[in-house]
C-alpha angles and dihedrals in degrees: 000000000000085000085060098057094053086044086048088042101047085045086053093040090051097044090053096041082055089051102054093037086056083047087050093052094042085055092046103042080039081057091046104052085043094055086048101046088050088054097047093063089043083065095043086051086052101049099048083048091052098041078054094069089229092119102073081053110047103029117069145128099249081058089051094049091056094041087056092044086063102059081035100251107121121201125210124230105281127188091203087059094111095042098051096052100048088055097052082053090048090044098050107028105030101036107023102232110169104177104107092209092048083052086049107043083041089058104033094236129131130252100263091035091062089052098047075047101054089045092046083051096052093043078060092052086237091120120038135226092314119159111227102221103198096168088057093030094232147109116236148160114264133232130280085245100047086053101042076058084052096056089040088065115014099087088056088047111041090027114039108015087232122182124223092260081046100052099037086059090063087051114120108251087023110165135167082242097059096024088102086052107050092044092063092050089050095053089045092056097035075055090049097054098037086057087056087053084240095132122064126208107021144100117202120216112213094181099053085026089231137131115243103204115207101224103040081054091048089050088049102052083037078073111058099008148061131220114216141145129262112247088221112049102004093241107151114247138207097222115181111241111275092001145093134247135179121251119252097214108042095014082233109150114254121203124188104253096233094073096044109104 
């Protein structure tokens, strides 16, 4: 008798095992499909950018170089550029490569110039909300979560230049009485997805607790600065009008071409 149940309790043990192993490759095979229905309309997205001309425009090294400055990584002049450039696309958009270090050995870049590359891409909206999983060393989509946290804020980000005081106002069930509060849950958010590399554009001060946003900080050094390239090494330079700077690179001086005689 006793020899029965065990018989009767291993048949039920194995049928529910096979049952949650079947659940577990629908989710997987439904992820899946997910992950490659979101990448082919990035790559329909892609297509119809690229069929519009605006890529030779808006795409280009001296852009890059800026882009990098600002996370203060600076870049030196590069011929492949292009073609780098056009292969991680391909890579990413068209193929639908996801290993980070395939991506990397296929272009020629190093490690830390894929992934400058693959954020300069994505400021550009060329590559769409892809988590940069550095840990894993792959690109992939990110979770239904991590992007309900991107519409949450990315209005306030892309669109307004808000700062955390100023998001968490918008907030619904903002007070005066929680607004600390809330502050500190939207900078610890904003930190989680720029971690993931999930947010373009922005640098995140822990220590004044404010967002630093890539293009007001380009329109306010357009005012009184140029952008130019050093002579010696290539690295791209902040030079005052009608002024000169040294190079952070190379520490070559840089002079803003309109005052050499």
């Amino acid at each position: 008798m006793d020899y029965r149940i065990y018989i009767i309790f291993g048949i039920i043990l194995g049928v529910i095992l096979i049952i949650a192993f079947i659940l577990e490759r629908k989710n997987n095979l439904k992820k899946r499909d997910e992950v490659l229905s979101d990448l082919a309309k990035q790559k329909e997205e892609f297509e119809k950018y690229k069929a519009s001309g605006k890529k030779l425009s808006n795409i280009n090294e001296w852009s890059y170089q800026r882009f990098c400055n600002f996370f203060d990584n600076i870049q030196l002049k590069d011929e492949k550029f292009d073609s780098k450039i056009d292969i991680i696309l391909d890579l990413i958009v068209n193929k639908n490569v996801t290993d980070l270090l395939e991506i990397q050995e296929a272009s020629g870049c190093e490690y830390t110039e894929l992934i400058l590359k693959i954020m300069y891409l994505k400021n550009k909206r060329l590559i769409g909300d892809l988590y940069i999983d550095k840990g894993d060393n792959v690109i992939r989509k990110c979770s239904k979560e991590d992007q309900e946290l991107l519409e949450k804020y990315s209005k306030y980000i892309y669109d307004y230049h808000m700062q955390p005081y100023e998001i968490a106002a918008k907030l619904p069930g903002a007070s005066l009485a929680n607004m600390d509060f809330l502050a500190s849950k939207v900078l610890e958010e904003l930190e989680y997805l720029d971690d993931k590399y999930l947010i373009n554009g922005i640098n995140i001060d822990k220590v004044d607790k404010k967002i630093i946003y890539y293009t007001v900080e380009k329109h306010k050094k357009e005012k009184n600065f140029i952008s130019i390239n050093c002579n010696n090494c290539g690295a791209l330079c902040d030079v005052p009008k009608n002024g000169k700077a040294r190079c952070k690179y190379c520490n070559s001086i840089v002079i803003d071409p309109s005052i050499k005689e």
